[in-house]
C-alpha positions in Angstrom: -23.0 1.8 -15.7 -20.0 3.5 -15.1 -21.4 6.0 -12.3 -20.4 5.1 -9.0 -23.4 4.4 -6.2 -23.9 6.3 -3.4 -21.9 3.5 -1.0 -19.3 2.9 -3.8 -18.4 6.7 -3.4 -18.2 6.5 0.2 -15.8 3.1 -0.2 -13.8 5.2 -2.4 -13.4 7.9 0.1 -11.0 6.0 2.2 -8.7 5.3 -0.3 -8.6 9.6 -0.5 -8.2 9.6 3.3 -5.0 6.9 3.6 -3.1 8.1 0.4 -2.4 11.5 2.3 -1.0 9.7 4.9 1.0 6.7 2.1 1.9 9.8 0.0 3.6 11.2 3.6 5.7 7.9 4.0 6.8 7.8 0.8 7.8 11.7 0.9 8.2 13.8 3.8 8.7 11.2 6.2 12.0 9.2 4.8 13.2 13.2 4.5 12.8 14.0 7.7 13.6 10.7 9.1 17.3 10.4 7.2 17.5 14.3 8.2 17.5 13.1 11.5 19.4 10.0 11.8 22.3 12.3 9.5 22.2 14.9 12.3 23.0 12.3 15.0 25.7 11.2 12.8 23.7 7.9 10.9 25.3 7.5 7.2 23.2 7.6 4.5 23.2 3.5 3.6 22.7 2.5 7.2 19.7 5.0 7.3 17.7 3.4 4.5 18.9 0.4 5.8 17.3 1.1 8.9 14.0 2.3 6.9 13.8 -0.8 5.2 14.5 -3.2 8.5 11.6 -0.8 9.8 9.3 -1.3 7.2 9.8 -5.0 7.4 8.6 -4.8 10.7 5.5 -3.7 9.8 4.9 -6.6 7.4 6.4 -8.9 9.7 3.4 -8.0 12.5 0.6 -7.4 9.9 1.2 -10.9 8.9 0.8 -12.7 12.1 -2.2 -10.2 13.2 -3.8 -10.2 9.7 -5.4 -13.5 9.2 -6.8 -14.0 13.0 -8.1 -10.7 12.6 -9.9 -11.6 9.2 -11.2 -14.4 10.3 -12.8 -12.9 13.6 -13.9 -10.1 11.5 -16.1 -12.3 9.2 -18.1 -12.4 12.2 -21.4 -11.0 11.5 -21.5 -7.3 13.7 -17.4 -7.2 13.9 -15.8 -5.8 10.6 -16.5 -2.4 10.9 -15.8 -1.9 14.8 -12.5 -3.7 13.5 -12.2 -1.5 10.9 -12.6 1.4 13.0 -10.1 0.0 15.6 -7.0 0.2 12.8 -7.8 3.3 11.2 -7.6 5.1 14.7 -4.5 3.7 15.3 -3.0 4.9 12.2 -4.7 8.5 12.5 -3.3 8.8 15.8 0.1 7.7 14.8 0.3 10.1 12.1 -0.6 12.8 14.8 1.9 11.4 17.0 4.7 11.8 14.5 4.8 15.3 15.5 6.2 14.1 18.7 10.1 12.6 18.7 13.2 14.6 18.3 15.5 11.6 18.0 15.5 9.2 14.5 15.2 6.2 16.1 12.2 6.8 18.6 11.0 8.4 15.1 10.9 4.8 13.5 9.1 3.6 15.9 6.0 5.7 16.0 6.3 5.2 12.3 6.0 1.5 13.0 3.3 1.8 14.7 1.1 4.2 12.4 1.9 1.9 9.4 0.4 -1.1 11.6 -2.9 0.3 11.6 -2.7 1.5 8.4 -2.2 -1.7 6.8 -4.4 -3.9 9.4 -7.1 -1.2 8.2 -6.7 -2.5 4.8 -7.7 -5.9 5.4 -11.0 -5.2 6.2 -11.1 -2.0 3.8 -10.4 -4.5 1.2 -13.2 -7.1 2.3 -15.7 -4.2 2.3 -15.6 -4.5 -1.6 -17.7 -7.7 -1.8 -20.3 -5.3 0.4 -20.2 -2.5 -1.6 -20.4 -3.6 -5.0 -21.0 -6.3 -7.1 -18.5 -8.8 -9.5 -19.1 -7.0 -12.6 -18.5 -3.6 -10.7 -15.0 -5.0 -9.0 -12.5 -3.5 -11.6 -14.0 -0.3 -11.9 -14.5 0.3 -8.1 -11.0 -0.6 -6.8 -9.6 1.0 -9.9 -11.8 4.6 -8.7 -10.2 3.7 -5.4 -7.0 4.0 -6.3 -7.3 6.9 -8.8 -9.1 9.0 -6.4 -6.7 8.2 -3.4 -4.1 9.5 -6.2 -5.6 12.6 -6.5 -7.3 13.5 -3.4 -4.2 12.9 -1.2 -2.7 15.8 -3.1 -4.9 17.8 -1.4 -3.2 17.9 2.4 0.1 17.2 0.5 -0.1 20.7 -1.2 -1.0 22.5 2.4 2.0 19.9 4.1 4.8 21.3 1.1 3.8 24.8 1.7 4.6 24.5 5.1 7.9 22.5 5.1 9.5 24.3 1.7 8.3 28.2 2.6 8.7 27.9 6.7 11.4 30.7 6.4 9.0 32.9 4.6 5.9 32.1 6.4 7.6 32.5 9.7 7.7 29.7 11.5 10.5 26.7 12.4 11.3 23.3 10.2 10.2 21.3 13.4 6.8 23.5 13.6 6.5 23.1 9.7 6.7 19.1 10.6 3.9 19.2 13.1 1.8 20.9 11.0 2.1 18.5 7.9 1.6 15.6 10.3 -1.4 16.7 11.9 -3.3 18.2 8.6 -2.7 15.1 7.1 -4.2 12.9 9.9 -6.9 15.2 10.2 -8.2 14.6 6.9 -7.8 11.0 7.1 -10.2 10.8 9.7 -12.5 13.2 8.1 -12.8 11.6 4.6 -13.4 8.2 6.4 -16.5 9.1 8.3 -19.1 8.7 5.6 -17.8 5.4 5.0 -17.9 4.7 9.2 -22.0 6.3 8.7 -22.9 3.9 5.7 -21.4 0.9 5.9 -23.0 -2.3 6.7 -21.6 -5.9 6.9 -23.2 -7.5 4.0 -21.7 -11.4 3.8 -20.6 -12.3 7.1 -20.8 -15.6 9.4 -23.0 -15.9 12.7 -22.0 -15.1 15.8 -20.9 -18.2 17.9 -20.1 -18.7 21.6 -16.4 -18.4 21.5 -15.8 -16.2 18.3 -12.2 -15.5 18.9 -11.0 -19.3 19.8 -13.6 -20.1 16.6 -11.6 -17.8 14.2 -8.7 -19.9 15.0 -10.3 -22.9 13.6 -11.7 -20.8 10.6 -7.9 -20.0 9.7 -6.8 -23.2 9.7 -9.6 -24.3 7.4 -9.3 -21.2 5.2 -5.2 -21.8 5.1 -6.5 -25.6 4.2 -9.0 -24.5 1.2 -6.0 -22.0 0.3 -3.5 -24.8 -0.3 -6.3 -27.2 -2.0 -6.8 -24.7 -4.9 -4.0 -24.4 -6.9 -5.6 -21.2 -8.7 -5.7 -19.3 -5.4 -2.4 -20.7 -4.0 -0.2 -19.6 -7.1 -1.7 -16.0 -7.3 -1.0 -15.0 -3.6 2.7 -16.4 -4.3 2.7 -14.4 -7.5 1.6 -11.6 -5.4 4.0 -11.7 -3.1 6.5 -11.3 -5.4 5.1 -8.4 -7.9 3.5 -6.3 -5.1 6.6 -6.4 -3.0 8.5 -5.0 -5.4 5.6 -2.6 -6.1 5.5 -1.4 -2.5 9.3 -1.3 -1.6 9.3 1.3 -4.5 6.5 3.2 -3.4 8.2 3.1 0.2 11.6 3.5 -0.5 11.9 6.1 -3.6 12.2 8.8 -1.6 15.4 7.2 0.6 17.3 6.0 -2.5 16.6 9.5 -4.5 18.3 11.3 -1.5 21.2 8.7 -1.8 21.8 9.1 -5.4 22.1 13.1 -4.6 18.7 13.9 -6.2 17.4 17.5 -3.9 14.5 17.5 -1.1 12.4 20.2 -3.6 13.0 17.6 -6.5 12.0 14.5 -5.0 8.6 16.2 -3.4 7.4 17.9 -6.4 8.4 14.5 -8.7 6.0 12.3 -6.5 3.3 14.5 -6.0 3.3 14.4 -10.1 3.2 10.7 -9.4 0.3 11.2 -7.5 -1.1 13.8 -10.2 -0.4 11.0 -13.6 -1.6 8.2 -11.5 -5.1 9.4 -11.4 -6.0 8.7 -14.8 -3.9 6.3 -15.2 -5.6 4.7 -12.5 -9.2 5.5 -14.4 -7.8 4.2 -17.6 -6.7 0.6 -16.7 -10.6 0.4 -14.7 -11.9 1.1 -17.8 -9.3 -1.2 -20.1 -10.4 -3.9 -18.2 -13.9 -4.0 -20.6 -11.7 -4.4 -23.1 -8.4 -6.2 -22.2 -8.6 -8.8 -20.1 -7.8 -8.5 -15.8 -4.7 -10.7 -16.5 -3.6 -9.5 -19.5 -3.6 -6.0 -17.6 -1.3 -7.0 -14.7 1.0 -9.1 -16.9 1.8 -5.5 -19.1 1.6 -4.1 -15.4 4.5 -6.3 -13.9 7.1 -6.5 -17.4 6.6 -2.4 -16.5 8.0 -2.4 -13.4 10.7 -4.5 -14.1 11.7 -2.1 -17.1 11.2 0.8 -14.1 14.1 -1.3 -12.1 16.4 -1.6 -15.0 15.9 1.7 -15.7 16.9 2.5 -12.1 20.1 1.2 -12.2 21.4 3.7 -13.7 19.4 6.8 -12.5 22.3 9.7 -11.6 20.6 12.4 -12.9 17.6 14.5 -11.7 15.5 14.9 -14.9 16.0 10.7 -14.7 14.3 11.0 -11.7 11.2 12.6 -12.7 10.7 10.3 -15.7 11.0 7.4 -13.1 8.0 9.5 -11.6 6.0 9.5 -14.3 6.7 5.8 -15.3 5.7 4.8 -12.0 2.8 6.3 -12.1 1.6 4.4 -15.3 1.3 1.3 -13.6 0.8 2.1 -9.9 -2.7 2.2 -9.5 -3.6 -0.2 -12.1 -1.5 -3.0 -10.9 -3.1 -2.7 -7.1 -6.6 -2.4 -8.5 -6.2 -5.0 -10.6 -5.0 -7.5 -8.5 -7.4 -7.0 -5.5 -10.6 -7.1 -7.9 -9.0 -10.2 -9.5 -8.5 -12.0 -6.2 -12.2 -10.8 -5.0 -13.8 -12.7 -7.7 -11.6 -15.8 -7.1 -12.4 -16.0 -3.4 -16.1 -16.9 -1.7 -17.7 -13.9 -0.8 -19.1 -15.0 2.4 -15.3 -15.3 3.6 -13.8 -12.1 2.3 -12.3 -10.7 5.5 -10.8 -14.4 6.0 -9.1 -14.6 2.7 -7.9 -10.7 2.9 -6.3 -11.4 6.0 -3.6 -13.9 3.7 -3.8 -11.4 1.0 -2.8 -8.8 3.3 0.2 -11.3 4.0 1.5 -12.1 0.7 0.8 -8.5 -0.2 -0.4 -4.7 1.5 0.9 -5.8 4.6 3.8 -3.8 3.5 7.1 -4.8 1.1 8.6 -7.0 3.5 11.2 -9.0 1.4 11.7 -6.3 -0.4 12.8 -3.9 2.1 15.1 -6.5 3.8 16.7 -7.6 1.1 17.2 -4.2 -0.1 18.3 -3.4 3.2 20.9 -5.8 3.5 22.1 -5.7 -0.1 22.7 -1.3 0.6 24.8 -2.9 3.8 26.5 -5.1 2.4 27.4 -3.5 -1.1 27.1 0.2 0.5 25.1 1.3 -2.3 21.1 1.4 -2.5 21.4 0.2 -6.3 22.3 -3.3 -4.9 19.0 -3.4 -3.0 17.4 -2.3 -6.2 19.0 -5.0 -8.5 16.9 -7.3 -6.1 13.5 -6.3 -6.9 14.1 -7.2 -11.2 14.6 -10.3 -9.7 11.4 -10.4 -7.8 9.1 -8.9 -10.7 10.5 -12.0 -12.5 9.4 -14.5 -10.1 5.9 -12.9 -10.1 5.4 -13.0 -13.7 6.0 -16.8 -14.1 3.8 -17.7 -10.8 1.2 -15.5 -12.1 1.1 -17.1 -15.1 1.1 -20.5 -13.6 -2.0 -18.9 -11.4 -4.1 -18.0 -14.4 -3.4 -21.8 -16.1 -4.7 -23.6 -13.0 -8.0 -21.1 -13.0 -8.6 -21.9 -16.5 -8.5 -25.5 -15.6 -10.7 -25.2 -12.8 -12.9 -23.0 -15.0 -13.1 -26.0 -17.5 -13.6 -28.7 -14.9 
């Protein structure tokens, strides 16, 4: 039962091909990046500022793009074109990293790359109602997860060579950059393309006449049916909450470690063992879920992370950091597995792409409040632990509208 189908494996292989480039952001990127805005003379807040306000850009243009696109993609014949669309744009702005000398122009290709990243995941998402079936979902997304963990290791390891031994292998830290940006979109695409062969659009909604002006008037019903069930309503405002604190740590560890004085060598090697602890971590919460229930799962999950922030607080010290890492790691996978398979089962099949598109929102889009509020709190405090105080707050608020979620389920349930 546990052995993963042919097409499952293949689903899975994404997630190994975008970690490489997720692990990149959350690593060598916001390194280089705040080595390049110190060089023209950016402080160290007002760079992870920046990062954040950056990053919140990316959220900001997912969310208007990512329902109209999962509605239109619903259309029988159009998710995996879609699909395809996104993932180019990310592999390409990966690539294209290699390209600006200046921090700012920088940010911008970044912007771009994380756009089509996280539209891809809209419809990578929705492919798990294709794939697989409802007693499969936890185990899938959670072999997902724990495999991107692992398997984007893989063009990390080659990237770290290159950018910690340059001096020794002979070549320059700018030359060392290209090369970690290009491996790593290279095997993004590669890992994606027995996925691209295999997959085929199983739930889906005819063609009509006017698909794009229909979509419209599927996203307003879809935003309608949202609002008139309670169940559905509450989690993706619970989500909002947990998985922007999730993702603002994910993509701003890196940019606070630096500002706390923890080293380059340091904060690379303590998130590839992230990466490395994640995996069966990752395995272990798919398989829990037989056990311990999907709620029960992400509730331990958030009251985690919110420990992880208190913890933070006080972080000054570099083996701190690495048990941060590992503590991270714990929860990371689960709580993102856990919470797309939960939402799959809650939402009709037949409109996956639809509802993904206001997960995607609420959610993978990117940590939007998150990395604005932590972005203004660095500015205005001129420390990154006031931007981190901020996301206690929002593990908080997910935990109670999360609960509230589950209680309007069970009613519907006993209805």
């Amino acid at each position: 039962m546990n052995k993963l189908t042919a097409l499952e494996k293949k689903w899975v292989l994404y997630d190994v091909g975008n970690s490489a480039f997720v692990l990149l952001a959350a690593t060598i990127i916001p390194i280089y990046y705040k080595n390049l805005a110190s060089s023209a003379g950016i402080s160290g807040a007002d760079s992870t500022a920046y990062l954040g306000y950056a990053t919140s850009l990316v959220t900001i243009i997912v969310a208007v793009l990512g329902p109209v696109l999962g509605t239109l993609a619903d259309t029988k014949g159009f998710k995996k074109p879609m699909f395809t669309f996104f993932l180019m744009m990310g592999v390409i702005g990966c690539a294209g990293l290699a390209v600006p000398k200046t921090w700012l122009l920088f940010l911008a290709v970044f912007v771009v790359a994380k756009v089509g990243l996280n539209s891809s995941f809209i419809f990578y998402d929705a492919m798990l109602n294709d794939v697989t079936t409802d007693e499969r979902m936890d185990l899938v997304s959670a072999q997902g997860y724990a495999w991107g963990y692992i398997g984007s290791c893989i063009p990390f390891v080659f990237s770290l060579v290159f950018v910690l031994f340059s001096e020794s292998i002979g070549i320059s830290m700018e030359a060392a950059m290209m090369l970690a940006f290009f491996i790593n979109a290279l095997w993004w695409l590669l890992v994606t393309l027995p996925l691209l062969k295999s997959y085929q659009q199983k739930y889906y909604v005819e063609l009509s006449k006017h698909p794009l002006r229909d979509s419209f008037g599927r996203l307003g019903r879809v935003f309608g049916e949202i609002r008139g069930q309670a169940h559905i309503f509450y989690f993706l405002l619970a989500f909002f909450f947990y998985i922007d604190g999730v993702y603002t740590i994910i993509d701003m560890a890196t940019s606070y470690g630096k500002d706390v004085g923890i080293s380059d060598t340091n904060l690379l090697l303590a998130l590839l063992l992230t990466q490395i602890v994640a995996f069966p971590c990752s395995i272990l919460f798919g398989r829990l879920s037989a056990k311990v229930t999907n709620v029960r799962l992400i509730q331990i999950s958030i009251l985690g992370y919110f420990a992880i922030v208190l913890f933070a607080l006080q972080l000054d010290k570099t083996w701190e950091f690495w048990f941060l890492a590992v503590c991270v790691a714990v929860f990371q996978g689960g709580i993102q597995s856990l919470s797309r398979s939960y939402y799959s089962r809650i939402i009709p099949k037949e409109k996956s792409t639809e509802y993904f598109g206001f997960f995607d929102i609420f959610g993978k889009g990117a940590a939007f409040s998150g990395t604005l509020l932590m972005g203004i709190s660095t500015q205005l405090f001129n420390t990154s632990k006031a931007g981190v105080a901020m996301l206690g707050v929002m593990f908080l608020l997910g935990f109670f509208l999360f609960r509230v979620a589950v209680r309007e389920g069970e009613k519907k349930i006993h209805f």
